[in-house]
NUMAR-700009 format. One line per 5 residues: their letters; for each residue x, y negated, z of C-alpha. Coordinates in steps of 0.25 Angstrom, whole numbers, plus 5000, padded with zeros to 4 digits. Example, Ala and Ser with C-alpha at 12.3 -4.5 7.8 and 13.67 -1.06 7.14 Angstrom:
! NUMAR-700009
as) 5049:5018:5031 ~ 5055:5004:5029
END
This chain:
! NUMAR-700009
xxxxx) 4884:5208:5200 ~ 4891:5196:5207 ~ 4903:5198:5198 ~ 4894:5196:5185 ~ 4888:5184:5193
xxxxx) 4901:5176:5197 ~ 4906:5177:5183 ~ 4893:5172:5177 ~ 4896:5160:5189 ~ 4909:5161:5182
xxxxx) 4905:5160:5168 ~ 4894:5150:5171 ~ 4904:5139:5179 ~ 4913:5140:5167 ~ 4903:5137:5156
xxxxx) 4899:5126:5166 ~ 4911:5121:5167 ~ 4918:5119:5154 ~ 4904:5113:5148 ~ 4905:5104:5160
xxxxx) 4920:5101:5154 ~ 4914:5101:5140 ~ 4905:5089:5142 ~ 4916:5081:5150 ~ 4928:5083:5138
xxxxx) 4925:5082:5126 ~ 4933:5085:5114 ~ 4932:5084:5097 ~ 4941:5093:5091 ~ 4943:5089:5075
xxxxx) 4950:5100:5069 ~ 4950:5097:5055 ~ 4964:5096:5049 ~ 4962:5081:5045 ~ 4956:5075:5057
xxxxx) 4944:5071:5050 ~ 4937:5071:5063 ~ 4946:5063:5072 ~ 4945:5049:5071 ~ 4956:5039:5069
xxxxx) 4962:5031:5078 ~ 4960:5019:5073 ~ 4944:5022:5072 ~ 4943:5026:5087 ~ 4948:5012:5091
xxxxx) 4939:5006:5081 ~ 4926:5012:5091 ~ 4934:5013:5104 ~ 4928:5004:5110 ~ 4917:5001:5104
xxxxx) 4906:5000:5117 ~ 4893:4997:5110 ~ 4886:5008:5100 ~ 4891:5007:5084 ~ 4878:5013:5078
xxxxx) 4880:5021:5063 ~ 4871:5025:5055 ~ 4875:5035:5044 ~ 4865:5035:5032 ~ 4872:5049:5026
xxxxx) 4861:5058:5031 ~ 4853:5067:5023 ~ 4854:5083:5018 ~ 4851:5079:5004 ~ 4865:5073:5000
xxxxx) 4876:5081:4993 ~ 4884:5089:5004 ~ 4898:5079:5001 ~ 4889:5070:5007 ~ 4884:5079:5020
xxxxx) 4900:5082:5023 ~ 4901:5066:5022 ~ 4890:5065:5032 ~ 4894:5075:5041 ~ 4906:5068:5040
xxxxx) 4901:5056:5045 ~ 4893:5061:5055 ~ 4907:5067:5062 ~ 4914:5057:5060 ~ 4906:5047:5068
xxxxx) 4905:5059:5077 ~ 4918:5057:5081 ~ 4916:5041:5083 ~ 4905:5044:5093 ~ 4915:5052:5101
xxxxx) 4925:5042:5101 ~ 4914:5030:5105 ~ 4899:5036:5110 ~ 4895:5020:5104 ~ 4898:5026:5089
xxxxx) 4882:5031:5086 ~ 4878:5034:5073 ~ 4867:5043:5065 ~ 4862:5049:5052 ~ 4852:5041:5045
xxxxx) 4847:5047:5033 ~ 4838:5034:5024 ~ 4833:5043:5015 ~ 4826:5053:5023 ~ 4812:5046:5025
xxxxx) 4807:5044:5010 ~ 4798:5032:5013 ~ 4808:5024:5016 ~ 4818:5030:5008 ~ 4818:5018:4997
xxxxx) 4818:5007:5009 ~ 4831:5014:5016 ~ 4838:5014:5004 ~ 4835:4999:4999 ~ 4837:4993:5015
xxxxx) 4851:5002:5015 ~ 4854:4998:5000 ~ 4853:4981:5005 ~ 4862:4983:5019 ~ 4872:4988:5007
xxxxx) 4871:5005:5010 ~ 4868:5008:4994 ~ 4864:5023:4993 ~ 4873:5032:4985 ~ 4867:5043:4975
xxxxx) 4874:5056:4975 ~ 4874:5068:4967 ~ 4872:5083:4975 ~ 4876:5095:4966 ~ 4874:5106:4973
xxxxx) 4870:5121:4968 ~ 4870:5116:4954 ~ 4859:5106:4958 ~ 4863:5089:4957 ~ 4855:5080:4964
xxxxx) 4855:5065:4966 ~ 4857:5061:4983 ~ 4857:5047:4989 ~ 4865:5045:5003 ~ 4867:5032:5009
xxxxx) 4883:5035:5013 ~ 4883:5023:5023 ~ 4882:5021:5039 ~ 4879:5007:5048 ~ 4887:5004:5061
xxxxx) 4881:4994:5068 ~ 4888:4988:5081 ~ 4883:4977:5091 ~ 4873:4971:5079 ~ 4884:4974:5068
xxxxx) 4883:4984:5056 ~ 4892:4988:5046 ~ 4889:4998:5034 ~ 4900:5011:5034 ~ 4901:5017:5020
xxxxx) 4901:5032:5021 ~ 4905:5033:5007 ~ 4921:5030:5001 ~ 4919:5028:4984 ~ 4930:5034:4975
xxxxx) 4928:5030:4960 ~ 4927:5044:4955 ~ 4926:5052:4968 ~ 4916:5065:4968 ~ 4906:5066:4978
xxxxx) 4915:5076:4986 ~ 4927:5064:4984 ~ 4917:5053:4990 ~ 4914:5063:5002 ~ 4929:5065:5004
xxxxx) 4932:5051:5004 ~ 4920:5046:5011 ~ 4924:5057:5023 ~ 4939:5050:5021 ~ 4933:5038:5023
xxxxx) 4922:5040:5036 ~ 4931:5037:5048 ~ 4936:5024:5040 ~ 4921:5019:5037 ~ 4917:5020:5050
xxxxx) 4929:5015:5059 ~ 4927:5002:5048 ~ 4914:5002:5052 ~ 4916:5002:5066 ~ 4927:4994:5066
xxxxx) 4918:4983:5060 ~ 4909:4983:5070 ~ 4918:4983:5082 ~ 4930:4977:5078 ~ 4930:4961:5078
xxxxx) 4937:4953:5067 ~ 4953:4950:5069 ~ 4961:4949:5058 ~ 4960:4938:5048 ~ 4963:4938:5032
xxxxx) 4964:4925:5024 ~ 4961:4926:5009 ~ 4972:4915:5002 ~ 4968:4905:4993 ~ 4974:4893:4987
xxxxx) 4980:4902:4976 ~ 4968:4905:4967 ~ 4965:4916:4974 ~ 4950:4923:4970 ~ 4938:4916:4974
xxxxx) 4932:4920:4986 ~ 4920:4927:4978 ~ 4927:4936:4970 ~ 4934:4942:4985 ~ 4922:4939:4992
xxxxx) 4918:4954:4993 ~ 4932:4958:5000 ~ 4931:4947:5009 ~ 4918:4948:5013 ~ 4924:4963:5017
xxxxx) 4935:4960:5024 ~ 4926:4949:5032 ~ 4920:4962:5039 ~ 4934:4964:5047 ~ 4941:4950:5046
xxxxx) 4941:4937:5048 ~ 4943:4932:5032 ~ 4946:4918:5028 ~ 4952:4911:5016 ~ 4966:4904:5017
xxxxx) 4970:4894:5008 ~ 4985:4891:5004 ~ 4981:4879:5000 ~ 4986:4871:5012 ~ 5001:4876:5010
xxxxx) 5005:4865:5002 ~ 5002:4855:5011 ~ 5005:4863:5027 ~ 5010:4875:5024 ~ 5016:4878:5039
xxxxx) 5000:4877:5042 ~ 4996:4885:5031 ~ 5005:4895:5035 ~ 5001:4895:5050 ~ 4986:4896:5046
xxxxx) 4987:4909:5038 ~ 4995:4915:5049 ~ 4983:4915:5055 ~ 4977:4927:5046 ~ 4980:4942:5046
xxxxx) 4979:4944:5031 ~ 4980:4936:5020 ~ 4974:4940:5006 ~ 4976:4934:4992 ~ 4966:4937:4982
xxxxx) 4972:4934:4968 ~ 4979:4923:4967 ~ 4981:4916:4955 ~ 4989:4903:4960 ~ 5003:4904:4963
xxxxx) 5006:4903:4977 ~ 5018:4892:4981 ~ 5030:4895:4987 ~ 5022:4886:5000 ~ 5012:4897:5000
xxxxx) 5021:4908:4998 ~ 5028:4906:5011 ~ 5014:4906:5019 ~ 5012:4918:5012 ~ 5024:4923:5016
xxxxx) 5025:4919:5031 ~ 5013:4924:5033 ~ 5018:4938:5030 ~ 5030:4935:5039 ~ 5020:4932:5050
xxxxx) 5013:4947:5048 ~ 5002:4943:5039 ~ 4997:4952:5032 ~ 4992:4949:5017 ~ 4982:4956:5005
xxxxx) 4988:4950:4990 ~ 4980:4954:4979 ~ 4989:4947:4966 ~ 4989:4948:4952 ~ 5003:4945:4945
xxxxx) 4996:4945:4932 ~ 4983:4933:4930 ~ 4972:4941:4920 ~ 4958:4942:4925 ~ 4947:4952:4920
xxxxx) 4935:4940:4919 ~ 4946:4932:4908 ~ 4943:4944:4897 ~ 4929:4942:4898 ~ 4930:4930:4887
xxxxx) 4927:4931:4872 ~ 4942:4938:4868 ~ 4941:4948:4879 ~ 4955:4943:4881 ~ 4965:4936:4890
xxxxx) 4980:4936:4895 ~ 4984:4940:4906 ~ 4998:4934:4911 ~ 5007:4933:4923 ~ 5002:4927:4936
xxxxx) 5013:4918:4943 ~ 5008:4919:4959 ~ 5022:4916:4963 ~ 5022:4928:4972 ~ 5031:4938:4966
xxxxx) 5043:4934:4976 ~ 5032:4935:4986 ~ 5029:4948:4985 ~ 5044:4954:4979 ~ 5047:4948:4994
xxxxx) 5039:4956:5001 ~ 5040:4969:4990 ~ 5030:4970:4980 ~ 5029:4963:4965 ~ 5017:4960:4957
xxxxx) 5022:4963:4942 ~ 5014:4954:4930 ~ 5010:4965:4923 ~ 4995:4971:4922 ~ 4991:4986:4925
xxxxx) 4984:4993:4915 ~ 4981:5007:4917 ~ 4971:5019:4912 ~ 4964:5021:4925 ~ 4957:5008:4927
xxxxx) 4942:5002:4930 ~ 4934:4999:4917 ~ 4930:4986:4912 ~ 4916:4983:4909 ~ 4913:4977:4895
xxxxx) 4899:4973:4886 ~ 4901:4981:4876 ~ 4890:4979:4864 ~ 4886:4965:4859 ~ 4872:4958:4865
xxxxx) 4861:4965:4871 ~ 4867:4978:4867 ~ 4881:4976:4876 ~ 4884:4986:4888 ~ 4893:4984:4898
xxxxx) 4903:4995:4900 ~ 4915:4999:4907 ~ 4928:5000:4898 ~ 4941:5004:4901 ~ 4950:4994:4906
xxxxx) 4965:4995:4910 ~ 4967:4982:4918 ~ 4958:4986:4928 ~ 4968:4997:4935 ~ 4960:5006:4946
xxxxx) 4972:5009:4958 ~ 4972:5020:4968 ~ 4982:5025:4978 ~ 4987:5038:4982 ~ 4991:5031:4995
xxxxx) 4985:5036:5011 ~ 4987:5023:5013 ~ 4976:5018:5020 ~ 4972:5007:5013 ~ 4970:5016:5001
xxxxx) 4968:5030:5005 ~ 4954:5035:5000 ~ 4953:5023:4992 ~ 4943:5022:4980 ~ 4950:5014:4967
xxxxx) 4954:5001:4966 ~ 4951:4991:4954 ~ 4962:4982:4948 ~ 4960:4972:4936 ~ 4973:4968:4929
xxxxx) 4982:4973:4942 ~ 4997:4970:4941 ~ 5009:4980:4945 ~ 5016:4979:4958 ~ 5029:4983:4961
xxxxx) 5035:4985:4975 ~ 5047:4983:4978 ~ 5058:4987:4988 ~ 5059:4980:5002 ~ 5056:4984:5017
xxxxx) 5040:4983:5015 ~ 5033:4995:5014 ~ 5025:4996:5002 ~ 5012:5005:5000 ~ 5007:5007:4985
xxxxx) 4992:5006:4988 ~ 4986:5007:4974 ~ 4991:5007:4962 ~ 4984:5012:4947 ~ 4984:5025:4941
xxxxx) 4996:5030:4932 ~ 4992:5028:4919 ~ 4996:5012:4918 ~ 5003:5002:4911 ~ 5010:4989:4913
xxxxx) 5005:4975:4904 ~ 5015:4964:4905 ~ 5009:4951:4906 ~ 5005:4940:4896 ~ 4996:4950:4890
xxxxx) 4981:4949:4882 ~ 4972:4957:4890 ~ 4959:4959:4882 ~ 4946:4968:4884 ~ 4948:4975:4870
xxxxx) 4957:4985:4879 ~ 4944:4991:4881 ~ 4942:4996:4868 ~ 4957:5002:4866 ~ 4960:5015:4870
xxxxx) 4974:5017:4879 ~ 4985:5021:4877 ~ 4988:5030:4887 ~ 5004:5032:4886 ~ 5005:5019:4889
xxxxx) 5001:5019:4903 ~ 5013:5025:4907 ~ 5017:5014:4919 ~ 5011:5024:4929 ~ 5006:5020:4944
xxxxx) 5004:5004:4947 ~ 5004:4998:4960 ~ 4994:4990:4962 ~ 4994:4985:4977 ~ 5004:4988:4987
xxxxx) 5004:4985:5002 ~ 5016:4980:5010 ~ 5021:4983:5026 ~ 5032:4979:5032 ~ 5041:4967:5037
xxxxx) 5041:4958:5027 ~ 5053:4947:5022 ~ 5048:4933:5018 ~ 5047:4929:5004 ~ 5055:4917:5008
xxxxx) 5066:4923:5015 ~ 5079:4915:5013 ~ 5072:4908:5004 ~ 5069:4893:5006 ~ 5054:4890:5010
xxxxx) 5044:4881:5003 ~ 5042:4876:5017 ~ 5046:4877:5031 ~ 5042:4886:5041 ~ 5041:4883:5056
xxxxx) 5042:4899:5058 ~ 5047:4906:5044 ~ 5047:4921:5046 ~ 5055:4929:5036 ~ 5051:4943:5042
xxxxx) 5038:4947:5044 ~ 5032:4957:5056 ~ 5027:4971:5049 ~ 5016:4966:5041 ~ 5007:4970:5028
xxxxx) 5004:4965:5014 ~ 4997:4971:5002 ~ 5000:4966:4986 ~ 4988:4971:4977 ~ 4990:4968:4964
xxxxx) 4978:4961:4958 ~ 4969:4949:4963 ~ 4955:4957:4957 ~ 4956:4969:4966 ~ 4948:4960:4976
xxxxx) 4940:4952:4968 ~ 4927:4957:4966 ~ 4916:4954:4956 ~ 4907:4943:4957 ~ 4893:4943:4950
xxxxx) 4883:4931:4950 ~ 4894:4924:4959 ~ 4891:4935:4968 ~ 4903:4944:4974 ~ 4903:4959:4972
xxxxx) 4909:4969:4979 ~ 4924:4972:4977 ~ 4928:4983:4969 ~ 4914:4987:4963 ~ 4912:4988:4948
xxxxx) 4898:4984:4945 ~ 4899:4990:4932 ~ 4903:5003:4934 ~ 4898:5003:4946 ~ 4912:5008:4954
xxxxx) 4916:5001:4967 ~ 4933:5001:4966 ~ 4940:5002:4980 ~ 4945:4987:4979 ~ 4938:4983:4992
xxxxx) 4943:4996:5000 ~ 4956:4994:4995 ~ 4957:4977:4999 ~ 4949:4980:5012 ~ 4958:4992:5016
xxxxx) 4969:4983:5013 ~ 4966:4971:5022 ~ 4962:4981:5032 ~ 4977:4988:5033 ~ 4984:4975:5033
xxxxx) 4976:4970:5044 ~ 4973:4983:5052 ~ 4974:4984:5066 ~ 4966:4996:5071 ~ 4969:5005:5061
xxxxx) 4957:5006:5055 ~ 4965:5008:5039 ~ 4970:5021:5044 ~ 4958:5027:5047 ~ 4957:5027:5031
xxxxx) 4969:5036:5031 ~ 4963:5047:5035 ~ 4963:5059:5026 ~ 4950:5070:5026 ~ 4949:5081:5018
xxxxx) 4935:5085:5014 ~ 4930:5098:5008 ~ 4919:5101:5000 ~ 4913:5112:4994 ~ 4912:5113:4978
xxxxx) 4898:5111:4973 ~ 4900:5116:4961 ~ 4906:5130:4963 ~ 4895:5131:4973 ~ 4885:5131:4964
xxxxx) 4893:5139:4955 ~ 4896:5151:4966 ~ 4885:5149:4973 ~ 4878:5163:4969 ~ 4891:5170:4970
xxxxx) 4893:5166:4985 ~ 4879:5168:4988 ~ 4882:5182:4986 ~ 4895:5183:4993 ~ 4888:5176:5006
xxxxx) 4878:5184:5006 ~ 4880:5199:4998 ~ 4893:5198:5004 ~ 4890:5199:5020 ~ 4878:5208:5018
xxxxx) 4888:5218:5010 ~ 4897:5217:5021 ~ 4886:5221:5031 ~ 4881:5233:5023 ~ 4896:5239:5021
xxxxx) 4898:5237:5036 ~ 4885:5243:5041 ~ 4888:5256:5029 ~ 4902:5257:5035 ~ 4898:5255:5050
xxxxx) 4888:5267:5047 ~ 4898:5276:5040 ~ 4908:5274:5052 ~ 4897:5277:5062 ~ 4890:5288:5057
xxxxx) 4905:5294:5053 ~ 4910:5293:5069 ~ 4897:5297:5074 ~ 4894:5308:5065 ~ 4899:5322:5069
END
């Protein structure tokens, strides 16, 4: 009896003890073979040390969405788990708007306004279709600030088990660039060039109003080279990035330089070009038609120097974003989307970062670059589909094209690059070279520094209607949204990154889903197996179990 006793004493000290340890260590374990789980670096130093609470609010909640969507919000859910463990501050909670029918109407007008527009869904399940609204979108506030975190990442053409996939891809991103908002204070700066007929300021006013929410933005003219250029040059060393949007004047050899030294100095900088000067809004005239010839920027020994050129020749390819015509005469005229082959739509195969899980991105009358051999690393970022062709320049352009059918041999040229980022040590355009002035501290290497070449202006000029800005990259008449501000705002942020949060972006999760369809197809069948099958077992067991007994025990 006083055995029995010490060992429960034994037993009990034990259980004791290693819940005692239990509460004191404490350990998550992800096994999942690609880390979904574990959070990136770069996002734990984003929330380190964060001391008062960031509050999120996560408007995915609710049983009557398609289950795509309950993997997303369980997704979710663990994912912020794992920010709570790294930083107790990180507090957030499920909030379904739609639960309480009399003020179903309100929620979704008051969330609609702040800029959390509902998205309708399809459920098919057992056969059945049904219509679903979410709201796939969560607030952070912090110290009086709140942002909006998408849940959602859009891919033109993705399935609802696609969306869910990329969405899941995209989680830890969202959120760390939530949180990075909030907590993080502005450094870096960015000067928009003009002086060189670049675009107005309403037709980017879109982007920069985005890149406002991490950076300190400001225009930059290079007007007052030809008059100071040493102080020119001094001032826009001042700035972390510069970026030309389009410009249509050629730059001087005076400018060049600047351009060029501040490169040397480790600047980095955002070109968006076009070697060919043919605009969309110039057909719209009563031809329909109108030339596009060579633009002169004088920069082509620019950028050969430094290992890209800009070819004068216009992309036309199959794969391409429509163009939306009247067609009909009068009151009986309908708007609709045509194709059009000047409006390439690019992509990349690339992880790079600034394009990995990217959605399509929209050109109009994009120009060929070619990249050439020196010590710069280059990394294709897009480029269009294969099915292309090259046009020469002077060439008639006309909106007839719509009503011809392509010939598809043709477009034969195959894959076309379209922007291109460059990393490395760069050599001065004006290496050996006489200067346009003199420089009190010429450089003619730079330190390890960044640049990307995007061959087209209009791939960050968003539309304007009523003299009012809309958003970059949506097509209000199809209704798409192309993946131009993604692409440009991923951009800015890997030239200019500093914690690391672009990589986060890099992380790869494989989902997997069940097929709905085959369900419903096998659903019978697999009732059966489930439940026929485990009963038939029982019964053969218990007959067998019997014949054994009654075989061993009987004499």
């Amino acid at each position: 009896m006083n055995k029995n006793i010490k060992h429960i004493t034994i037993l009990l000290v034990a259980i004791f003890a290693i819940n005692f340890l239990g509460s004191k260590v404490f350990k998550r374990f992800d096994l999942t073979t690609d880390n979904r789980y574990t959070l990136s670096e770069s996002a734990v130093n984003i929330i380190k040390d964060v001391e008062s609470p960031i509050i999120v609010d996560i408007f995915l909640e609710g049983d009557d969405f398609p289950s795509e969507f309950r993997r997303l919000q369980k997704e979710t859910k663990q994912l912020l788990e794992e920010f709570s463990t790294k930083n107790s501050n990180i507090l957030f909670s499920f909030i379904n708007p739609l639960e309480d029918e009399s003020t179903r109407e309100r929620n979704i007008q008051q969330l609609t306004q702040r800029g959390l527009t509902p998205m309708q869904l399809r459920e098919q399940e057992n056969g059945k279709t049904t219509q679903a609204i979410i709201f796939p979108w969560a607030l952070a506030s912090y110290n009086d600030q709140t942002v909006i975190i998408p849940l959602i990442k859009n891919k033109i053409g993705a399935t609802q088990q696609e969306l869910v996939t990329n969405s899941v891809q995209h989680l830890e991103y969202a959120f760390s660039d939530g949180f990075n908002k909030l907590t993080k204070p502005k450094r870096r700066k960015i000067a928009v060039l003009k002086g060189n007929d670049q675009l107005e300021d309403k037709y980017i006013a879109d982007f920069a109003k985005k890149l406002g929410e991490y950076y300190f933005i400001a225009p930059f003219t290079l007007d007052s080279v030809a008059s100071n250029p040493q102080k020119t040059l001094q001032d826009i060393k001042a700035f972390d990035l510069i970026i030309s949007a389009k410009p249509t004047k050629a730059f001087t050899e005076e400018e060049k330089l600047v351009l060029d030294q501040f490169t040397m100095n480790g600047g980095k900088s955002l070109w968006l070009v076009d070697a060919v000067a043919m605009e969309k809004d110039s057909l719209y005239n009563d031809t329909g038609k109108n030339f596009a010839v060579t633009r002169d920027l004088n920069l082509t020994d620019f950028f050969f120097k430094y290992g890209v050129r800009i070819n004068p020749v216009m992309i036309s390819t199959l794969y391409s974003a429509p163009i939306t015509l009247a067609i009909g005469e009068g009151s009986e005229s309908q708007f609709q989307p045509l194709r059009w082959p000047y409006s390439p739509l690019a992509s990349s195969n690339s992880t790079h970062p600034i394009v990995n899980n990217l959605n399509l991105v929209k050109f109009d009358f994009a120009n060929q670059i070619d990249t050439l051999k020196n010590n710069i690393n280059k990394t294709i970022l897009l480029e269009t589909a294969p099915l292309t062709k090259l046009e020469g320049t002077p060439r008639e352009v006309s909106l007839d094209l719509v009503t011809k059918e392509p010939e598809p041999t043709l477009f034969n040229k195959g894959n076309q690059t379209l922007a291109v980022l460059l990393e490395g040590e760069f050599t001065s355009v004006f290496n050996n070279r006489i200067k346009p002035f003199q420089l009190s501290e010429g450089k003619n290497k730079s330190p390890f520094t960044k640049m990307i070449v995007v061959a087209d202006g209009d791939v960050i000029k968003n539309d304007v209607l009523k003299n009012k800005p809309q958003e970059l990259g949506f097509d209000r008449w199809t209704g798409k949204t192309y993946g131009n501000k993604e692409f440009l705002l991923n951009a800015v942020n890997y030239l200019l990154d500093d914690d690391g949060l672009i990589n986060i972006r890099s992380k790869e999760i494989t989902m997997a889903f069940l097929d709905q369809q085959k369900i419903a197809a096998q659903k019978t069948r697999w009732q059966l197996i489930n439940i026929a099958f485990p009963m038939v077992l029982l019964i053969l067991f218990g007959l067998g179990f019997n014949y054994i007994r009654k075989k061993k025990y009987t004499s």
